[in-house]
SESEKOL-818338 format. One record per residue: residue in three letters; x, y, z of N, C-alpha, C in turn; residue number from 1. Coordinates in Angstrom, 2 decimals. Layout:
ALA,X,Y,Z,X,Y,Z,X,Y,Z,NUM
...
***
This chain:
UNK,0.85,-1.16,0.00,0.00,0.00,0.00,0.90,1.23,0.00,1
UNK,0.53,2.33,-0.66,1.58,3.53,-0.71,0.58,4.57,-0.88,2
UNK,0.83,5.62,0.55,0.32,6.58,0.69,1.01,7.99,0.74,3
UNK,1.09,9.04,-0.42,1.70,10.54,-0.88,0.82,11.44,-1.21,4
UNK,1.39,12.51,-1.43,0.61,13.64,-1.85,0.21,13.49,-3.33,5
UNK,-0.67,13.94,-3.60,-1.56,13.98,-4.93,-0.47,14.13,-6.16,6
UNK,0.37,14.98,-6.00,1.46,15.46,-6.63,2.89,14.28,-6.66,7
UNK,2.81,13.88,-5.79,3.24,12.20,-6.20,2.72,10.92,-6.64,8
UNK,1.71,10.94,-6.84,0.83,10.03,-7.88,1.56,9.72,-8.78,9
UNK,1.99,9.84,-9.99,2.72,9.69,-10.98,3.87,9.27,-10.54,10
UNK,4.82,9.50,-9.54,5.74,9.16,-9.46,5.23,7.32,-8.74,11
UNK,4.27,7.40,-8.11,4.23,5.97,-7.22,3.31,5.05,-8.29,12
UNK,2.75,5.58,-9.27,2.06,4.86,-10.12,3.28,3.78,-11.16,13
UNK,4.39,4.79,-11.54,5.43,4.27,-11.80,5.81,3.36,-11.20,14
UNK,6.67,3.72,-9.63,6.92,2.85,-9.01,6.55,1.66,-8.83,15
UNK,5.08,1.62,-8.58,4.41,0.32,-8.48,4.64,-0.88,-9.50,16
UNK,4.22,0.08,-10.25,4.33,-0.78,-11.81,5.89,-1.79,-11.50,17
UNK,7.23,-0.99,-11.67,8.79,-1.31,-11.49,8.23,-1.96,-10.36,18
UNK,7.94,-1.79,-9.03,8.14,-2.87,-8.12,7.59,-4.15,-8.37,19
UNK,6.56,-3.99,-8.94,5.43,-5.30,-9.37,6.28,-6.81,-9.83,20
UNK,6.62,-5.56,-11.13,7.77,-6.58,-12.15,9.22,-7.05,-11.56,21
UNK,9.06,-6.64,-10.83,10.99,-6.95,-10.08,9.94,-7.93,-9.12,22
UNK,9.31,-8.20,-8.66,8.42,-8.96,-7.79,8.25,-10.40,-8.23,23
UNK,7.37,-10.40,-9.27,6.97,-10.71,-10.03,8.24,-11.90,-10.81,24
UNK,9.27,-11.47,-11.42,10.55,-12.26,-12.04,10.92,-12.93,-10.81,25
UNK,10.74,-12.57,-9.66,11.24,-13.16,-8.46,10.27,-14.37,-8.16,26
UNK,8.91,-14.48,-8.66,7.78,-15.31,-8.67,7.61,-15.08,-7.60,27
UNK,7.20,-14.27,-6.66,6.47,-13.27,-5.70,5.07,-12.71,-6.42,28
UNK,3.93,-12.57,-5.82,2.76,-12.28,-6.15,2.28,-11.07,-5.20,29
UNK,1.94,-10.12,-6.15,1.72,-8.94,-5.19,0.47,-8.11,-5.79,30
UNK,-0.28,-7.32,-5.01,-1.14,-6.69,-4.99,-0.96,-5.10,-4.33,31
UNK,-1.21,-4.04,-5.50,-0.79,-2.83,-4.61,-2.34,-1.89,-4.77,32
UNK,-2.13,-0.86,-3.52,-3.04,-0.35,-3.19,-3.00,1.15,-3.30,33
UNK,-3.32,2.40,-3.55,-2.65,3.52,-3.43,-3.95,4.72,-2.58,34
UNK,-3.18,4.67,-1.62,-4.36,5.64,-0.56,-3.92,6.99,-0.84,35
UNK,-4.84,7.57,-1.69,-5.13,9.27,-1.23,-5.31,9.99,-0.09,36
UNK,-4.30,10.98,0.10,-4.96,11.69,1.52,-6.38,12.33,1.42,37
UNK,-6.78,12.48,0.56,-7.99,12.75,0.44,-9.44,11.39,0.17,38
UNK,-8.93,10.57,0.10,-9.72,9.20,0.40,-10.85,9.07,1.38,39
UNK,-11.59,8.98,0.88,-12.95,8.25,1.54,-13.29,6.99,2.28,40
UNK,-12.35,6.15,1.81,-12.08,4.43,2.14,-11.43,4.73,3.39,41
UNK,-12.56,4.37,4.20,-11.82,4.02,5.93,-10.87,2.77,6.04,42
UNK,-10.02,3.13,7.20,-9.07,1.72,7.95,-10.10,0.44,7.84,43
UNK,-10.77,0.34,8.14,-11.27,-0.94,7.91,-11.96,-1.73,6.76,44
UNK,-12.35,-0.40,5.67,-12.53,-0.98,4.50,-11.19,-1.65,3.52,45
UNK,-9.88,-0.66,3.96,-8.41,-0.83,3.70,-7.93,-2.57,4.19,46
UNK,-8.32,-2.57,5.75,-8.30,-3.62,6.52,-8.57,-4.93,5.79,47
UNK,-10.48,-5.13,5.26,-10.77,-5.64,4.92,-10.10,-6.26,3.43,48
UNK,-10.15,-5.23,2.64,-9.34,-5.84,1.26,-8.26,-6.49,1.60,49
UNK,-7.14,-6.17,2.74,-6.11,-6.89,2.85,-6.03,-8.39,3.18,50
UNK,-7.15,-8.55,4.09,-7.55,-9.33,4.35,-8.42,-10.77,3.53,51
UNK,-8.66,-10.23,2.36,-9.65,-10.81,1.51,-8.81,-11.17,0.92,52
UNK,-7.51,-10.19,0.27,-6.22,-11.03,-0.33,-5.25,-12.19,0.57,53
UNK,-5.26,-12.12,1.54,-4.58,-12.67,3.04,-2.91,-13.09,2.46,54
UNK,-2.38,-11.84,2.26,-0.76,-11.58,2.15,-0.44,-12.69,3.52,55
UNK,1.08,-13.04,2.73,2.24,-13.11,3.65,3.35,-11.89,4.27,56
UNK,2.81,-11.03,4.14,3.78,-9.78,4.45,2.81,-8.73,4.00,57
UNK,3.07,-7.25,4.10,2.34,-5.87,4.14,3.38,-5.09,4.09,58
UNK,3.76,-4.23,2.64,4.43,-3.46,2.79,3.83,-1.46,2.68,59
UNK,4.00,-1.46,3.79,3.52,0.57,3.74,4.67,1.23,3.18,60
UNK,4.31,2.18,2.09,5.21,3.03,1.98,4.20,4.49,1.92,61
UNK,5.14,5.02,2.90,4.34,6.33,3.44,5.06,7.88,2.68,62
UNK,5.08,8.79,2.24,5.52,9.81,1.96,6.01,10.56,3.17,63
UNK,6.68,10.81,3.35,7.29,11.76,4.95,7.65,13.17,4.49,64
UNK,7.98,13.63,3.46,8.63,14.28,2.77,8.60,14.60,0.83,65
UNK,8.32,16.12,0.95,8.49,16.41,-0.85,9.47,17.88,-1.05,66
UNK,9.97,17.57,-2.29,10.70,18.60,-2.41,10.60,18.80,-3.92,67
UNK,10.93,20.18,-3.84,10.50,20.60,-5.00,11.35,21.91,-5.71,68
UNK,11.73,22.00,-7.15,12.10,22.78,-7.47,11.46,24.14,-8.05,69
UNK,12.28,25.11,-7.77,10.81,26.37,-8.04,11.75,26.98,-9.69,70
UNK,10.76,27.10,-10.91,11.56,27.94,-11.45,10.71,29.07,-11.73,71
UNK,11.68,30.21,-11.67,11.57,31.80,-11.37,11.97,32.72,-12.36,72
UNK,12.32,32.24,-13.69,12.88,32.61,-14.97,11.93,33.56,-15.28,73
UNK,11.19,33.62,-14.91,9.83,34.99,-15.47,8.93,34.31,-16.83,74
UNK,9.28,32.79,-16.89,7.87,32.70,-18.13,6.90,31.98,-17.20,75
UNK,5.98,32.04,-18.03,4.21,31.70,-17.19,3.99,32.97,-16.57,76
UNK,3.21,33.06,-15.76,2.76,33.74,-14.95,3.01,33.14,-13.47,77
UNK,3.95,33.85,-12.70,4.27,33.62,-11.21,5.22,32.60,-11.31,78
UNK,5.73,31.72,-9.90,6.68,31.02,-9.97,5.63,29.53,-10.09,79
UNK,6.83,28.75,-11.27,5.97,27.29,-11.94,7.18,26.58,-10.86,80
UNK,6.71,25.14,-10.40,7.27,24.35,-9.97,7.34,23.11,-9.93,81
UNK,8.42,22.19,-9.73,8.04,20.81,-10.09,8.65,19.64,-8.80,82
UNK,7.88,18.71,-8.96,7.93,18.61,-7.58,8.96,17.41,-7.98,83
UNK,10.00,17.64,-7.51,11.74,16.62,-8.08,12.07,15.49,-7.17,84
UNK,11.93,15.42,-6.13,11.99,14.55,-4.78,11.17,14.57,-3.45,85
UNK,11.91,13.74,-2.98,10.50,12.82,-1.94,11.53,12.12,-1.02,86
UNK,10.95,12.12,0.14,11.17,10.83,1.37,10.16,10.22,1.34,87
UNK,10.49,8.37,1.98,8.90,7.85,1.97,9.63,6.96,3.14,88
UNK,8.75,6.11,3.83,9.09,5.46,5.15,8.73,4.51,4.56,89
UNK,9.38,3.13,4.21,8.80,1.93,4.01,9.66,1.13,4.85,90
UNK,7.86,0.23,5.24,7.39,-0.72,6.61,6.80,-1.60,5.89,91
UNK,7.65,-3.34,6.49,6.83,-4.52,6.37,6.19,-4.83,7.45,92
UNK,5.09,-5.52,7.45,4.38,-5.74,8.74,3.82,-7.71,8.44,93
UNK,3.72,-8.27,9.34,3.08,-9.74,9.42,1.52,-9.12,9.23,94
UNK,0.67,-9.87,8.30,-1.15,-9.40,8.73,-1.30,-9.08,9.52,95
UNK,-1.25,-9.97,10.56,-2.07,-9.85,12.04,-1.77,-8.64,12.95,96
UNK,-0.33,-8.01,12.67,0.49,-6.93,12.99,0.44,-5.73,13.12,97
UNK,0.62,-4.74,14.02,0.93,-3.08,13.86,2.17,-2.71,14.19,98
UNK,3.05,-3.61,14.66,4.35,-3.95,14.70,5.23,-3.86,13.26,99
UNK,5.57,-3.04,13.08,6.76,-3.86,11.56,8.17,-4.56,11.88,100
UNK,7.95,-5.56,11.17,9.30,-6.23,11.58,10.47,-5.49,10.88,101
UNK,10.36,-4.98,9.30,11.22,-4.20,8.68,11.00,-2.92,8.81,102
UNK,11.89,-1.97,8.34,11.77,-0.45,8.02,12.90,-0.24,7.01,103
UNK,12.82,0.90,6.17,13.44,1.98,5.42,13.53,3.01,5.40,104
UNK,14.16,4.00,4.88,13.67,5.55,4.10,14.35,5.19,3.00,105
UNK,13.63,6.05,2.05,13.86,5.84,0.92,13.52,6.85,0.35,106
UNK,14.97,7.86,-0.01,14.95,9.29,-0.75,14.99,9.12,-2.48,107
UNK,14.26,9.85,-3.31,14.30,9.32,-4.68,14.05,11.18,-4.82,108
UNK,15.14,11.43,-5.72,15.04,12.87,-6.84,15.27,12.40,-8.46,109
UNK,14.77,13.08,-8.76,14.67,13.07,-10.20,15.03,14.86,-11.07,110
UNK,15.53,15.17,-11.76,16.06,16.41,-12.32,15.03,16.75,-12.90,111
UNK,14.15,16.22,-13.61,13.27,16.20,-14.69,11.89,15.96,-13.95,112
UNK,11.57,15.40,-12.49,10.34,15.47,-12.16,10.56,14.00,-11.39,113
UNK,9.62,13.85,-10.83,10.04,12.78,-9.45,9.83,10.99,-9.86,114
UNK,8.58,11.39,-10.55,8.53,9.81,-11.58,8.98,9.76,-12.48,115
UNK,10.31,10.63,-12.92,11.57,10.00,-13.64,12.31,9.22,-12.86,116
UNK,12.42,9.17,-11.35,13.26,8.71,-10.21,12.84,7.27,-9.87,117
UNK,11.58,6.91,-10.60,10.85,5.73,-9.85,11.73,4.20,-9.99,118
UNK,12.24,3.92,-10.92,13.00,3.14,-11.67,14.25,2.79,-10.89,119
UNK,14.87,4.01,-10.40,16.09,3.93,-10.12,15.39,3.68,-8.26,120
UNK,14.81,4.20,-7.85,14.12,4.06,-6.27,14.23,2.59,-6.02,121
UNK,13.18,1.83,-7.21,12.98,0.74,-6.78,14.31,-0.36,-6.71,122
UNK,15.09,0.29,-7.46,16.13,-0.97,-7.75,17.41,0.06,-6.43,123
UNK,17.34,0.51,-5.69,17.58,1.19,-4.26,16.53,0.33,-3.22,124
UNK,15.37,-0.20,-3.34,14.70,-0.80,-2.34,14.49,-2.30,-2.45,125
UNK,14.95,-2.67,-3.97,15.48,-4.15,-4.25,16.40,-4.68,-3.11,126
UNK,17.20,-3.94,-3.57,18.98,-3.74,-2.94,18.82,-4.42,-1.80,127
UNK,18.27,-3.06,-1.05,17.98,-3.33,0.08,17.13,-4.40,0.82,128
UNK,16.38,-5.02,-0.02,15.43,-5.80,1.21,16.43,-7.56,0.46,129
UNK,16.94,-7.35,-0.72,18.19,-8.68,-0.75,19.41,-8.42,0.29,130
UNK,20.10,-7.39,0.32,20.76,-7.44,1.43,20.13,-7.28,2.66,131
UNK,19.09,-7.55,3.27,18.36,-7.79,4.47,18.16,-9.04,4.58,132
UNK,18.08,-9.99,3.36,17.60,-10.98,3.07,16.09,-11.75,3.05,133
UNK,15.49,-10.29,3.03,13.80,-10.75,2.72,13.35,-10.84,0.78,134
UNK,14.56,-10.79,0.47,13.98,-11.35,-0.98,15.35,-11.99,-1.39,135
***
């Protein structure tokens, strides 16, 4: 499940996709979820779907952090900006769990806009959970 600002959508839509398939070649089966802060779907409707799939693991990746570049060159009207990087907190959890057994951060910039970064993020959170040895 991966929850950001509206303005990172694109970048985690990416992501997902890249994590899926690196998942996926691994013959891992995964299901992703993407919560809007502006979402209507309560914890327990969230709850429930997880549940209906009944994972061996739960991974949260949370947004903690955005950053953004401002440009000020004087075209458009006012200052245009693009939002280039991000922190996100990613947590594995057992189902039954509010405990995570794992954690991360995981900083991803991109020059060109933040879901240019997604690609290179995921194979940074590959890395990492093979040298942890959960994949």
């Amino acid at each position: 499940m991966v929850k950001g600002s509206d303005s990172t959508k694109p970048f985690f839509q990416s992501f997902v996709v890249e994590f899926r398939k690196n998942l996926n070649e691994k013959n891992i089966e995964s299901k992703s979820h993407y919560f809007s802060p502006l979402s209507l779907e309560s914890e327990n409707e969230i709850d429930e779907k997880i549940s209906n799939y009944n994972p061996k693991l739960i991974m949260m990746i949370n947004q903690t952090e955005s950053r953004q570049t401002i440009n000020n060159n004087g075209f458009g009207w006012g200052n245009t900006g693009l939002n280039t990087g991000g922190t996100f907190d990613v947590k594995i959890f057992q189902p039954d769990s509010k405990n995570p057994v794992w954690r991360a951060n995981l900083k991803a910039d991109g020059q060109f806009g933040l879901e240019t970064s997604a690609k290179k993020a995921v194979e940074k959170l590959i890395e990492k959970l093979i040298e942890d040895k959960l994949l």
